[in-house]
PAZAPA-4460 file (N, C-alpha, C; in steps of 0.05 Angstrom, whole numbers, plus 32768, in hexadecimal, padded with zeros to 4 digits):
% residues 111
    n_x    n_y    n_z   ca_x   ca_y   ca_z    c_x    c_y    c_z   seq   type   mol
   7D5F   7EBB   86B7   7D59   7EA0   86BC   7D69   7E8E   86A9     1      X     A
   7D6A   7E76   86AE   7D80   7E67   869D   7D72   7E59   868E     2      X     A
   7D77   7E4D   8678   7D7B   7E46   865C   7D69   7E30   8658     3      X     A
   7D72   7E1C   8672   7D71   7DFB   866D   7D54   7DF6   8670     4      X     A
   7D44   7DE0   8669   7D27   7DDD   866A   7D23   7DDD   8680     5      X     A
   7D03   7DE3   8688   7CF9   7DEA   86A2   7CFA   7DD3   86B5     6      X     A
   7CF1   7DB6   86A2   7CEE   7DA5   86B4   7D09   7D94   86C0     7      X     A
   7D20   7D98   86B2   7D42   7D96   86BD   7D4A   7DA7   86D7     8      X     A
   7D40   7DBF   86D6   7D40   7DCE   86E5   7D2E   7DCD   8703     9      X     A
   7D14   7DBD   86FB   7D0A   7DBE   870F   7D13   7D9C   871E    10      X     A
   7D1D   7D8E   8711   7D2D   7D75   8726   7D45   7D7B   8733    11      X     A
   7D52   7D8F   871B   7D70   7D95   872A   7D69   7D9A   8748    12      X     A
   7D59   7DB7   8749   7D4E   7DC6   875C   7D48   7DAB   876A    13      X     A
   7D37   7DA9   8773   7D2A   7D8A   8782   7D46   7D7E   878E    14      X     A
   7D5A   7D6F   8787   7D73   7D61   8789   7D87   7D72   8795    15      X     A
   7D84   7D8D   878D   7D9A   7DA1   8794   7D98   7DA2   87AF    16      X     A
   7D83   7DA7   87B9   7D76   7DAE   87D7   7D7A   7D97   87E6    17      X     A
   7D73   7D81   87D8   7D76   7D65   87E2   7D91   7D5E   87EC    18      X     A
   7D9D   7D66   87DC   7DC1   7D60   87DC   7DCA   7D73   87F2    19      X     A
   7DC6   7D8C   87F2   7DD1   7D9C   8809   7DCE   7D8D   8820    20      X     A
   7DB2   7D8C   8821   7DA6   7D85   883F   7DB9   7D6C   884D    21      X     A
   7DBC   7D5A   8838   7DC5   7D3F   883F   7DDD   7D42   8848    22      X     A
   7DF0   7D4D   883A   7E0F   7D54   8838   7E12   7D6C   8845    23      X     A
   7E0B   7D7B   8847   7E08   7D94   885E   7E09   7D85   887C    24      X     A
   7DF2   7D76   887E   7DED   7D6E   889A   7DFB   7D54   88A0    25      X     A
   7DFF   7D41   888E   7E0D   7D31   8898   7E3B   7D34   8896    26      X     A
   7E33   7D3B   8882   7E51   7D44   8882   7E5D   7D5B   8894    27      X     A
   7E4F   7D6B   888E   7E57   7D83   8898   7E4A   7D85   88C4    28      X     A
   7E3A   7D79   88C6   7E2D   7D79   88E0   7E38   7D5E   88EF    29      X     A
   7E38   7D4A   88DD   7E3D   7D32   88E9   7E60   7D32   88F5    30      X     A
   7E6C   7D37   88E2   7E85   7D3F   88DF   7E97   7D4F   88F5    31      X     A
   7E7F   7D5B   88F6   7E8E   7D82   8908   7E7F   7D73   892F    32      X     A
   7E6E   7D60   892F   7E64   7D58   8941   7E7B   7D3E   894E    33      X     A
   7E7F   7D35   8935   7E94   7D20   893F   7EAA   7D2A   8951    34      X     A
   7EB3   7D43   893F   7ED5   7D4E   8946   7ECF   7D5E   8962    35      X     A
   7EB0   7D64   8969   7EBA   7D7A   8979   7EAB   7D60   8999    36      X     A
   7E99   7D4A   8991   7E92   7D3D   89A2   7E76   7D48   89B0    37      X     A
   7E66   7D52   899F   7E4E   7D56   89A1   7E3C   7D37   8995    38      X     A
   7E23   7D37   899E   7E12   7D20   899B   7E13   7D1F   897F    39      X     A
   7E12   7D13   8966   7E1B   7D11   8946   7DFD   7D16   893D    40      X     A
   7DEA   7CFE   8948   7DD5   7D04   8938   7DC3   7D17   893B    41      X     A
   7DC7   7D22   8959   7DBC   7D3C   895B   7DC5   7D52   8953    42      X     A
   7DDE   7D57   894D   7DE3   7D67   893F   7DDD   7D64   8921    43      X     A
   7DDB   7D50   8919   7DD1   7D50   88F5   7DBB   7D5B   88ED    44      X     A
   7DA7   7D54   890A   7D83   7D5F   8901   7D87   7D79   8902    45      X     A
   7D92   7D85   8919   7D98   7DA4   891B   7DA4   7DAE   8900    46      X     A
   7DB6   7DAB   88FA   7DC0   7DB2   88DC   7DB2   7DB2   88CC    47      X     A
   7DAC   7D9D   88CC   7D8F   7D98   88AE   7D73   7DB1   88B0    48      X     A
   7D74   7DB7   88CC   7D5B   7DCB   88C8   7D70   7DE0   88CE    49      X     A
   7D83   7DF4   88CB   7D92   7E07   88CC   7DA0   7E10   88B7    50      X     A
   7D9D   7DFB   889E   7DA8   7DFD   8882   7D92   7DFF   886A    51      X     A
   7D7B   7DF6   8877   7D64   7DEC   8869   7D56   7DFF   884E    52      X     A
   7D60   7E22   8860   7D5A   7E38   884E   7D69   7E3E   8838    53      X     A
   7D88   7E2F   8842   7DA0   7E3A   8839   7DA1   7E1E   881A    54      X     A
   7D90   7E0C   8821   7D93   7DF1   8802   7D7B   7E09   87F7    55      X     A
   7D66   7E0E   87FB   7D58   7E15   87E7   7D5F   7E26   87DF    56      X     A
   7D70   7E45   87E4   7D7E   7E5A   87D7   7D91   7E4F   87C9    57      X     A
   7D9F   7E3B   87D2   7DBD   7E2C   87BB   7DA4   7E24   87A4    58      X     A
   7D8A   7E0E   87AE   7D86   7E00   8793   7D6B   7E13   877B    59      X     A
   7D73   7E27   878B   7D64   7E34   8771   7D76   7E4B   8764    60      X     A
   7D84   7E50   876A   7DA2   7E5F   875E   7DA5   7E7E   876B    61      X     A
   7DA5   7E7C   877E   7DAB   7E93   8786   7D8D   7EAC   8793    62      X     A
   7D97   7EBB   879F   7D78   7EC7   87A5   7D79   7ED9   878D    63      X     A
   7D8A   7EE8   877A   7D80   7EF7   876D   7D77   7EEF   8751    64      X     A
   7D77   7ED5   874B   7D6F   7ECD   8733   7D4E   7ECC   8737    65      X     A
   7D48   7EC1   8750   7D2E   7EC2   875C   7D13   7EDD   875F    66      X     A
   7D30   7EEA   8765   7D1D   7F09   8767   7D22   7F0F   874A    67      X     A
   7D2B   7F13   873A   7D2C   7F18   8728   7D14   7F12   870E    68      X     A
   7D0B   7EF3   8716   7CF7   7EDE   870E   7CDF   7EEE   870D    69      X     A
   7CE4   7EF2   8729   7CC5   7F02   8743   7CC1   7F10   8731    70      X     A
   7CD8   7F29   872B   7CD0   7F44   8721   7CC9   7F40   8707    71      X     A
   7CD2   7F32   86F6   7CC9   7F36   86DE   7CB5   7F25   86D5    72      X     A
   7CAD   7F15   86EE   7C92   7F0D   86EE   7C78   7F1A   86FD    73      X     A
   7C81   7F28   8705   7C63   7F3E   870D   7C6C   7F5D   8700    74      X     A
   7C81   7F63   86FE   7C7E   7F81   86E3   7C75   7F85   86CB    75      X     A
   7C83   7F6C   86C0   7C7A   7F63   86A3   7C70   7F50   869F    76      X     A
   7C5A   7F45   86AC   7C4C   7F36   86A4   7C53   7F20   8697    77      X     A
   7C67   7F13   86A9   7C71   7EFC   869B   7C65   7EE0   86AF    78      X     A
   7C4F   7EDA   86AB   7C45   7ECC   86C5   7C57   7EB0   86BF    79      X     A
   7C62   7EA9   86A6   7C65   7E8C   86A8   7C7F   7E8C   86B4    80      X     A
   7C97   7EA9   86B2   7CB0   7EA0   86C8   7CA6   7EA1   86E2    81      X     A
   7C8E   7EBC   86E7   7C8A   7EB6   8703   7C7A   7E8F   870B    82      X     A
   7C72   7E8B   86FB   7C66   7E68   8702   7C82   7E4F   8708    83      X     A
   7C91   7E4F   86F7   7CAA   7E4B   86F0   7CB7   7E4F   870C    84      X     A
   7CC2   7E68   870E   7CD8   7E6E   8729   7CC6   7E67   8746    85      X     A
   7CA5   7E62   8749   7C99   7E57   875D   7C9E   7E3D   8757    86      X     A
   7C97   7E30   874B   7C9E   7E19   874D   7CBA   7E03   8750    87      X     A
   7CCB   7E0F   8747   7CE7   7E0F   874F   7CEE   7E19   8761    88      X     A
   7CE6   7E29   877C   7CE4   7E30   8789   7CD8   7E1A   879A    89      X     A
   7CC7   7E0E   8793   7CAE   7DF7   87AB   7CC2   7DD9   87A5    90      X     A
   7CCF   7DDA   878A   7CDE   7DC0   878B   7CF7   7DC3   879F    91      X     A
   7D01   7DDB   87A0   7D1F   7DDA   87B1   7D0E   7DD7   87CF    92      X     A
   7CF2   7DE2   87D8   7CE7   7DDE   87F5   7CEC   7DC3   87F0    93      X     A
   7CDA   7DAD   87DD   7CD9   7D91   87E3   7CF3   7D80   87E6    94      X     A
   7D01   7D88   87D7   7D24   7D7E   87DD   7D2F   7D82   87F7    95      X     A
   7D26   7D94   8803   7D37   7DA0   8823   7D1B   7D92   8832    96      X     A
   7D06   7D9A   8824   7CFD   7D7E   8841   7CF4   7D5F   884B    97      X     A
   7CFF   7D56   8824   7D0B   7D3A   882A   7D24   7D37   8837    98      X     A
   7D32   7D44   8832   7D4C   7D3C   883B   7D4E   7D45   885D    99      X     A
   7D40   7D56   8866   7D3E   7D59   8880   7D26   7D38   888B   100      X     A
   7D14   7D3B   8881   7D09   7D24   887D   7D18   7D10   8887   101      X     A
   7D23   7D04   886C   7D3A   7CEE   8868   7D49   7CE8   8882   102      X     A
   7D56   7D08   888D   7D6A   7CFE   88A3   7D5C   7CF5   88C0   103      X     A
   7D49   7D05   88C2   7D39   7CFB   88D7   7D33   7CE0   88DD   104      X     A
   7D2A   7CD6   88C6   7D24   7CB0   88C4   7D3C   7CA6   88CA   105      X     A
   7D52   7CB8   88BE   7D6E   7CA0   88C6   7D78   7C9F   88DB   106      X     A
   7D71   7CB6   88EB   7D78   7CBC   8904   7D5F   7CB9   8916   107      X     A
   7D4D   7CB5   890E   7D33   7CB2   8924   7D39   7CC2   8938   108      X     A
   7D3B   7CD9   8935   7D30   7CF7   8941   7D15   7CFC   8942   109      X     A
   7D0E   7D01   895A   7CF2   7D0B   895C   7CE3   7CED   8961   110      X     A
   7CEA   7CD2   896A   7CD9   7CC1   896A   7CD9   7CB3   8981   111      X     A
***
């Protein structure tokens, strides 16, 4: 696990997820919708829920820093990394589903 204080870590996480989602789906979906002449904003919502797993694995660093967390929080009795890597874990969920969130409102999908 890395170095930096828990609570730096747990906004990065939060923002990281946030950031994918946004720039994932709008850059990357909006973009690739433009060029190929598919509907733009329907393609952004689709993106945003097709990447959604993929911000929270980026914003918590990888899957094996995670399992790693896991294990040495239920082998050795380390409950406070296992508390720690859950919760950094629930901030990168809240980041991917504001920002899925987010695009919805701007796109008024689903209304």
């Amino acid at each position: 696990m890395n170095q930096q204080p828990f609570f730096s870590s747990f906004i990065e996480s939060y923002f990281i997820a946030l950031g994918v989602i946004l720039g994932g789906a709008l850059v990357g979906g909006g973009l690739a919708a433009f060029l190929t002449g598919k509907p733009m904003l329907s393609e952004v919502i689709r993106i945003s829920d097709m990447i959604r797993i993929w911000a929270i694995v980026t914003a918590i660093g990888g899957t094996f820093d995670a399992i790693y967390s896991f294990e040495k929080g239920l082998l050795d009795a380390a409950t406070k990394d296992l508390f720690k890597q859950t919760l950094l874990i629930v901030s990168a969920f809240g980041g991917a589903q504001t920002g899925a969130t987010l695009l919805k409102w701007i796109t008024q999908e689903y209304i």
